[in-house]
MILO-497958 format. One record per residue: residue number from 1; x, y, z of N, C-alpha, C in turn. Coordinates in steps of 0.2 Angstrom, whole numbers, plus 5000, padded with zeros to 4 digits. Atoms other than C-alpha are relative to their C-alpha. Layout:
resi,neast,nnorth,nup,caeast,canorth,caup,ceast,cnorth,cup
NUM,X,Y,Z,X,Y,Z,X,Y,Z;
...
END
This chain:
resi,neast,nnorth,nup,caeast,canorth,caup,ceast,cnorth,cup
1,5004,5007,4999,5952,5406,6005,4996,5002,5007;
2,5008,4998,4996,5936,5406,6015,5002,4996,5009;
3,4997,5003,4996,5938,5401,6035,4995,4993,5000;
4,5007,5006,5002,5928,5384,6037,5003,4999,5008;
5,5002,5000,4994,5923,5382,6053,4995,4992,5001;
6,5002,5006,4999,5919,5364,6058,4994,4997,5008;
7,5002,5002,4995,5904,5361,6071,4996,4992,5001;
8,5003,5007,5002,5901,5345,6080,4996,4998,5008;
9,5006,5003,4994,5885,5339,6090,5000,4991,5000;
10,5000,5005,4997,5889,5325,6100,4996,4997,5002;
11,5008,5005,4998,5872,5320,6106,4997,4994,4994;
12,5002,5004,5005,5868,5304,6098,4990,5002,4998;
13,5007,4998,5000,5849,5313,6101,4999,5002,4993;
14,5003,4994,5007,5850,5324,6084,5001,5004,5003;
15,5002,4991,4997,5843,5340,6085,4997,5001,5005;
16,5001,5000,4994,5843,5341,6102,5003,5004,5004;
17,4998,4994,4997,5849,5353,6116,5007,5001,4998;
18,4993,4999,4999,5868,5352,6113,5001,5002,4991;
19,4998,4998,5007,5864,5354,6094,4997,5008,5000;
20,5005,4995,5005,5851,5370,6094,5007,5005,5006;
21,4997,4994,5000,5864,5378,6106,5009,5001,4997;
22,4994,4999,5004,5880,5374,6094,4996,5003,4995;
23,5002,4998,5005,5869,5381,6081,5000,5009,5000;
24,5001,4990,4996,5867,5399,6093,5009,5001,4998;
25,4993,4999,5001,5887,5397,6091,5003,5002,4994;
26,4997,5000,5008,5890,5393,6073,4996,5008,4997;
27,5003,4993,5003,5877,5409,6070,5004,5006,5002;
28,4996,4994,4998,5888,5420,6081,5006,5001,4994;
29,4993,5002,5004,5904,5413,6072,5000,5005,4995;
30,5000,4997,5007,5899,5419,6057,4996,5007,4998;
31,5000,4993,5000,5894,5438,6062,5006,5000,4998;
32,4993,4998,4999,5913,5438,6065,5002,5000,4996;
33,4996,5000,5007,5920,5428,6049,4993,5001,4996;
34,5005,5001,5006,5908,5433,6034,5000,4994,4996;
35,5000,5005,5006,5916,5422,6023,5001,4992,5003;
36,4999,5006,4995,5917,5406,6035,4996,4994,4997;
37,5005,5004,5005,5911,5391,6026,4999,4995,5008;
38,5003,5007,4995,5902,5380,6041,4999,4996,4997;
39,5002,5007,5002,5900,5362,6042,4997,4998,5006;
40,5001,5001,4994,5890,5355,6053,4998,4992,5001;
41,4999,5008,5003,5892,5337,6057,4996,4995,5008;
42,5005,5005,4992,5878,5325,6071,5003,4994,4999;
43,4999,5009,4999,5883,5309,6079,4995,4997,4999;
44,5005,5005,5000,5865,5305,6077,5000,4994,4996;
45,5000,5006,5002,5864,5288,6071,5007,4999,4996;
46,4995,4999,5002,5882,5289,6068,5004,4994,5003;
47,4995,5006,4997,5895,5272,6071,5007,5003,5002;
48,4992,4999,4998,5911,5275,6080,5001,4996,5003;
49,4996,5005,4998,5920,5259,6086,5007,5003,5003;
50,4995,4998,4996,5933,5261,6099,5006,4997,4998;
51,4991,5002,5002,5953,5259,6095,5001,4994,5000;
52,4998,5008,4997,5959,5241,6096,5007,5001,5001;
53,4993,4999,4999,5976,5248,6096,5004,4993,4995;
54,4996,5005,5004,5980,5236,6080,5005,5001,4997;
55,4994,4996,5004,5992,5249,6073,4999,4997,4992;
56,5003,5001,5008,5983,5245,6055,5001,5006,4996;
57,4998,4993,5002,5987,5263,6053,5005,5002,5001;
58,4993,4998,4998,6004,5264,6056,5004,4996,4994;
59,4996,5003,5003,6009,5251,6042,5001,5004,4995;
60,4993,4998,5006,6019,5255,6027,4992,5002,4995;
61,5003,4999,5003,6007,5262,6014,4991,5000,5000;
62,5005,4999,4998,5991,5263,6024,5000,5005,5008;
63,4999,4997,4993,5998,5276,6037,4995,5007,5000;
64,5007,4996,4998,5984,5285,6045,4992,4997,4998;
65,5007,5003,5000,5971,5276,6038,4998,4992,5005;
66,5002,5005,4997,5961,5265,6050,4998,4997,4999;
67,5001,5006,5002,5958,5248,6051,4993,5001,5001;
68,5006,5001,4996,5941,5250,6059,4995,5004,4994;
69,5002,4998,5006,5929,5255,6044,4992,5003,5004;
70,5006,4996,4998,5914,5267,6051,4999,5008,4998;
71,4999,4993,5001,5910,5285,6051,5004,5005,5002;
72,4993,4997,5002,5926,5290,6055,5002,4999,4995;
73,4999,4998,5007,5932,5290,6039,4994,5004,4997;
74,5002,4994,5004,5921,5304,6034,5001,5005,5008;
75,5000,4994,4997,5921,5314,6051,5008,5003,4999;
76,4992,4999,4998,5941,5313,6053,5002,5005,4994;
77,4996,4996,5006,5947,5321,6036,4998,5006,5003;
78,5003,4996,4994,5934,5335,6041,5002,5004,5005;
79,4997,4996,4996,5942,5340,6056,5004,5001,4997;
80,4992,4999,5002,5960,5339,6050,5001,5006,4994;
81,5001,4996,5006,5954,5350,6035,4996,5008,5003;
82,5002,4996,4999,5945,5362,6048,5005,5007,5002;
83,4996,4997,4998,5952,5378,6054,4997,5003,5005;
84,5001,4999,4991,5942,5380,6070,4994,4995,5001;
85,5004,5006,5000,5931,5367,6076,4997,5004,5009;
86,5005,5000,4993,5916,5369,6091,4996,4994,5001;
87,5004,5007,4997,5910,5354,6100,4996,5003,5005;
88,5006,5000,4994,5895,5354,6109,4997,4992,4999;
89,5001,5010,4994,5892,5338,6121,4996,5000,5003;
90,5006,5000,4994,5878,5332,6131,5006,4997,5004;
91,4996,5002,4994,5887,5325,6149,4998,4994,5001;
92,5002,5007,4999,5886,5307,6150,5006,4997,5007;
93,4997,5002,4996,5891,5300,6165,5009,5006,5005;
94,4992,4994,4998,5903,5316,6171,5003,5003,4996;
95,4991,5002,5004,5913,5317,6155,4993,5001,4994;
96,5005,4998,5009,5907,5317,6135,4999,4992,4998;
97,5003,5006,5002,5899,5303,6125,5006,4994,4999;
98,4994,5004,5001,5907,5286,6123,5002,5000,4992;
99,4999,5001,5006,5904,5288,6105,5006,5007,4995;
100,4993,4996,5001,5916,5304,6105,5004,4999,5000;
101,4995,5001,4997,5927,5298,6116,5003,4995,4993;
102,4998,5007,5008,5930,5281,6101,5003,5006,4995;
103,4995,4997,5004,5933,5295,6089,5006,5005,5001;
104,4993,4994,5000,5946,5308,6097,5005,4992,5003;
105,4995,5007,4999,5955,5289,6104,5002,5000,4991;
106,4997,5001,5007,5956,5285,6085,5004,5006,4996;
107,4998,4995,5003,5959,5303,6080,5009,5001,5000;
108,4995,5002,4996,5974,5302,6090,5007,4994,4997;
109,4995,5007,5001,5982,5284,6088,4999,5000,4991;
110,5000,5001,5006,5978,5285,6070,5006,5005,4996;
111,4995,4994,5003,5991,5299,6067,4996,5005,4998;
112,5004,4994,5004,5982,5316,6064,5003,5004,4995;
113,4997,4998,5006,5997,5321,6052,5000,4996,4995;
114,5000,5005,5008,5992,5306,6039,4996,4999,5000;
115,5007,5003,5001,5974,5306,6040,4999,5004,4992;
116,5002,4999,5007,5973,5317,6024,5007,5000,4996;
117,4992,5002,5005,5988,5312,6010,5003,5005,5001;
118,4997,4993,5003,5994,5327,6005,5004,5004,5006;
119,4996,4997,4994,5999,5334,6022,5009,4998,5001;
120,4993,5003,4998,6018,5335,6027,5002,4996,5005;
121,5000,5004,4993,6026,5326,6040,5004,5006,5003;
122,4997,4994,4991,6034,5343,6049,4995,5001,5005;
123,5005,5000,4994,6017,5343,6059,4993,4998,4998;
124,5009,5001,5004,5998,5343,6058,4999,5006,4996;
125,5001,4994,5004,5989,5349,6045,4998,5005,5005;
126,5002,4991,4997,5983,5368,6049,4999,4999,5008;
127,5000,4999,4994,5990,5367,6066,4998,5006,5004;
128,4999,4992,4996,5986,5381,6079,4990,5000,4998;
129,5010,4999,5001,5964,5377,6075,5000,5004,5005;
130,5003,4997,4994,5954,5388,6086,4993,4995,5001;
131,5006,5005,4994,5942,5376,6099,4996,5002,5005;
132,5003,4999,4995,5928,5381,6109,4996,4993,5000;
133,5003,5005,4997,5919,5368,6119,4991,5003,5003;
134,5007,4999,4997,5899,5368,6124,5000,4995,5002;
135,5003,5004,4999,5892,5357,6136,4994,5000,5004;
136,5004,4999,4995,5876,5354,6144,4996,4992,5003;
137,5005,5004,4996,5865,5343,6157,4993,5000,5000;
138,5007,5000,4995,5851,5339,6166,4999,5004,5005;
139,4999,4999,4993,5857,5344,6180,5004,5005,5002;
140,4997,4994,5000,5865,5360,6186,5009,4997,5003;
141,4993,5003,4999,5881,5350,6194,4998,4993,4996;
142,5002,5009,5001,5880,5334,6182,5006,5000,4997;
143,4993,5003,5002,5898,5337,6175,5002,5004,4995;
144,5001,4996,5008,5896,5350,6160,5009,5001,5002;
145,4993,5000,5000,5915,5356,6167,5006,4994,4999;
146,4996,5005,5003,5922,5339,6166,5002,4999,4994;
147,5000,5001,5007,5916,5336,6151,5005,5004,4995;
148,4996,4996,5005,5923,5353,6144,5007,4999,5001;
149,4994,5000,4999,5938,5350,6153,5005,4993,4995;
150,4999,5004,5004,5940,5333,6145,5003,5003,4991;
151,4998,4997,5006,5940,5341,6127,5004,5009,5002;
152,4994,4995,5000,5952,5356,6131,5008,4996,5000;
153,4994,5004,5001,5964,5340,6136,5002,4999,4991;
154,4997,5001,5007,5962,5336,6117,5001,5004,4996;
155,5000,4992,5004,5962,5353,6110,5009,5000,4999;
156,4993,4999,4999,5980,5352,6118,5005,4996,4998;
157,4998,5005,5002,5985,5336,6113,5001,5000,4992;
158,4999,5002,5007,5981,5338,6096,5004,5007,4995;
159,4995,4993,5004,5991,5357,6092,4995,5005,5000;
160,5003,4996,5000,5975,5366,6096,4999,5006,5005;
161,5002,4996,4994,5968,5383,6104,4993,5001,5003;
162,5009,4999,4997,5954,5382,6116,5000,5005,5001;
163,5001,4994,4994,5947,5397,6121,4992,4998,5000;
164,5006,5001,4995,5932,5400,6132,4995,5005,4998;
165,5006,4995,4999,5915,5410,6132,5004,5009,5003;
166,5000,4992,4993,5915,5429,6141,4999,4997,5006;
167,5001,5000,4991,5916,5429,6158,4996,5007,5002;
168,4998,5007,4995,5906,5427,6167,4994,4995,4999;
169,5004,5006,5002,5894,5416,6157,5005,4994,4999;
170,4996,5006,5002,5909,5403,6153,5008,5002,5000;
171,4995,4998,4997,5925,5402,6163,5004,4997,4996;
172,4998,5004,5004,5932,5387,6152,4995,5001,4992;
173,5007,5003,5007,5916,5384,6138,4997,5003,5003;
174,5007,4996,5000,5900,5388,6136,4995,4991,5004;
175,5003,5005,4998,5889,5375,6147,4992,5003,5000;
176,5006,5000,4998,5869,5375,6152,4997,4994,5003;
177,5001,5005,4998,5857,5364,6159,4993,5001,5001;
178,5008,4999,5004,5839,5358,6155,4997,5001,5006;
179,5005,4997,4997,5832,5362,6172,4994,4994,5004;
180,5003,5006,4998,5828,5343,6176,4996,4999,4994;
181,5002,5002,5006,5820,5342,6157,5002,4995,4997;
182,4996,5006,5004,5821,5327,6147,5000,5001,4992;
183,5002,4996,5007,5815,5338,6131,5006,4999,4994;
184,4997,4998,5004,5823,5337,6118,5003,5007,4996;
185,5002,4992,5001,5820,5355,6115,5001,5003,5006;
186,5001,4998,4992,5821,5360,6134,5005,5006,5000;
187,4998,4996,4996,5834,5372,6135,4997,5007,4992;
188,5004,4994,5004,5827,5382,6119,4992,5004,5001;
189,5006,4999,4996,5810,5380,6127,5000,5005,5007;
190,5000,4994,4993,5815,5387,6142,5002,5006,4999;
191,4997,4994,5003,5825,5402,6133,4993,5006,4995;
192,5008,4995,5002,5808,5407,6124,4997,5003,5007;
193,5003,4998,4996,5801,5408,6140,5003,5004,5005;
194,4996,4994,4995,5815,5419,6150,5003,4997,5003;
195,4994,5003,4993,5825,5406,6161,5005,5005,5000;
196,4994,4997,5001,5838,5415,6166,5007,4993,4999;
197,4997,5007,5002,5849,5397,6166,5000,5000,4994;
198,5000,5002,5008,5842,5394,6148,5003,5006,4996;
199,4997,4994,5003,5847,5412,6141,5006,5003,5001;
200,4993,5001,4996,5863,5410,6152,5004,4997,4995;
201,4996,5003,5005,5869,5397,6140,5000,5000,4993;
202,5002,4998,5005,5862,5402,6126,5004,5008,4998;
203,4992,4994,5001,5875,5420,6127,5006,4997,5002;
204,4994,5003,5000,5889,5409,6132,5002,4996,4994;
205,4997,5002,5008,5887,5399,6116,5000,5003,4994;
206,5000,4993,5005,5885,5416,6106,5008,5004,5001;
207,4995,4998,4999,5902,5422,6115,5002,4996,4998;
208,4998,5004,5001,5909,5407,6113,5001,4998,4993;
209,5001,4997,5005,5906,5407,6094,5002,5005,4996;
210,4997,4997,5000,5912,5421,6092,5007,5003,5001;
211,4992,5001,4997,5929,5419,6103,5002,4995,4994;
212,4997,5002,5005,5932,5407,6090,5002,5000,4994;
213,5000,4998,5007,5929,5414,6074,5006,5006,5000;
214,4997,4995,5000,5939,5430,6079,5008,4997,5002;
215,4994,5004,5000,5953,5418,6087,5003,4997,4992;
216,4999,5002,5005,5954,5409,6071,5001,5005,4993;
217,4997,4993,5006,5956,5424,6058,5005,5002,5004;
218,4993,4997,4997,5969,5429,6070,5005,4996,4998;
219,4994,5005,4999,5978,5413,6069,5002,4998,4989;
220,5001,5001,5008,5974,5414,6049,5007,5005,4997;
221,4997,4994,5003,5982,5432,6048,5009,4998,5001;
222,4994,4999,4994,5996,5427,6060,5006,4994,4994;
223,4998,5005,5007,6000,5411,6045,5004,5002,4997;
224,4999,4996,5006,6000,5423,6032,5007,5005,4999;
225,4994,4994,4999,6013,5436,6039,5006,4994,5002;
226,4995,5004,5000,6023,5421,6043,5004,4997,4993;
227,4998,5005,5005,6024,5409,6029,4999,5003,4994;
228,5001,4995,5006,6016,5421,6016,4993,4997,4995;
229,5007,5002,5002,5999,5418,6005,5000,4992,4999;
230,5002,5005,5004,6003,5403,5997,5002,4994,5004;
231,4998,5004,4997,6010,5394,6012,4994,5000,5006;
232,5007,5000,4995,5993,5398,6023,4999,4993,5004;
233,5003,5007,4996,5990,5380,6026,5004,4997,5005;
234,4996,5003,4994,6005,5376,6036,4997,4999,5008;
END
């Protein structure tokens, strides 16, 4: 079975700095796994409503699915189905988008071991994902560390493994920062042109990318010698 590697660009912009350097990620990724089926999934114009805490997803026959009807019910299966996920996030306000944050709240309260049927209840589906984080700015302190730190908390909360870029481009993640640019293109812009800043983040989201891919076939292998072919998915 092929590795499926789920990447997700936070920036409600599109194809914007935080997608073109998940894309430098997702390309390294899949030096490492060949057979790696990417997904690659943009918040752009995308609805996430935050939790209301109705437990609509807790009753008897509708557990895990949420009351709250948007695009969570297509990202959520997705993840739960991936087996290593890399977010890249623009920095809003110190921290990641509020339209993330609405979906790891629901991801969470919804129960991630009943978002897809089929799963058991000994734990979450394909526990042990491999997680890298990308974040970047405007601004050279606007908070990319926050932000990454923030999604490492969920990595850990939800049964996953972060890991980080090479040091010593990315001590946690893979971060960068546009240099004062409000481009939509600014940090690839500046990467054509030599920044060292823009080419700085631009090899930490290639290490990055690749820490995950290689972590993830490790944790694939690691399944397999346990549980045996046919129980891989545990």
């Amino acid at each position: 079975m092929s590795l499926k590697i789920l990447g997700i660009s936070a920036s409600p912009r599109g194809k914007a700095n935080s997608y073109f350097l998940l894309s430098r990620a997702l390309d390294a990724a899949k030096e490492v796994a060949l057979d790696a089926e990417i997904d690659i999934y943009s918040f752009a114009k995308k609805q996430f409503g935050g939790c209301v805490h109705c437990y609509g997803c807790r009753r008897k026959g509708k557990e895990g699915q949420c009351a709250v009807k948007d695009d969570f019910q297509d990202l959520g299966p997705r993840w739960v189905e991936a087996d290593a996920i890399i977010y890249s996030v623009p920095v809003y306000h110190m921290s990641i988008p509020g339209q993330l944050k609405c979906f790891i709240d629901r991801l969470g309260q919804s129960g991630i071991t009943k978002i897809v049927p089929s799963q058991s209840s000994s734990g979450f589906v394909k526990p042990l994902k491999a997680m890298g984080i990308i974040s970047q700015g405007m601004h050279l302190f606007s908070g990319q560390e926050h932000a990454i730190t923030e999604l490492v908390n969920h990595a850990l909360i939800t049964g996953c493994l972060p890991i980080a870029a090479n040091l010593w481009e990315g001590y946690i993640g893979a971060s960068g920062w546009t240099e004062l640019l409000r481009d939509h293109d600014a940090i690839e812009k500046k990467s054509r042109d030599g920044s060292l800043s823009a080419n700085t983040a631009v090899v930490s989201a290639q290490s990055l990318g690749r820490n995950v891919a290689q972590l993830a076939l490790i944790i694939r292998a690691g399944k397999q010698a346990l549980f045996g072919s046919k129980n891989d998915e545990r």
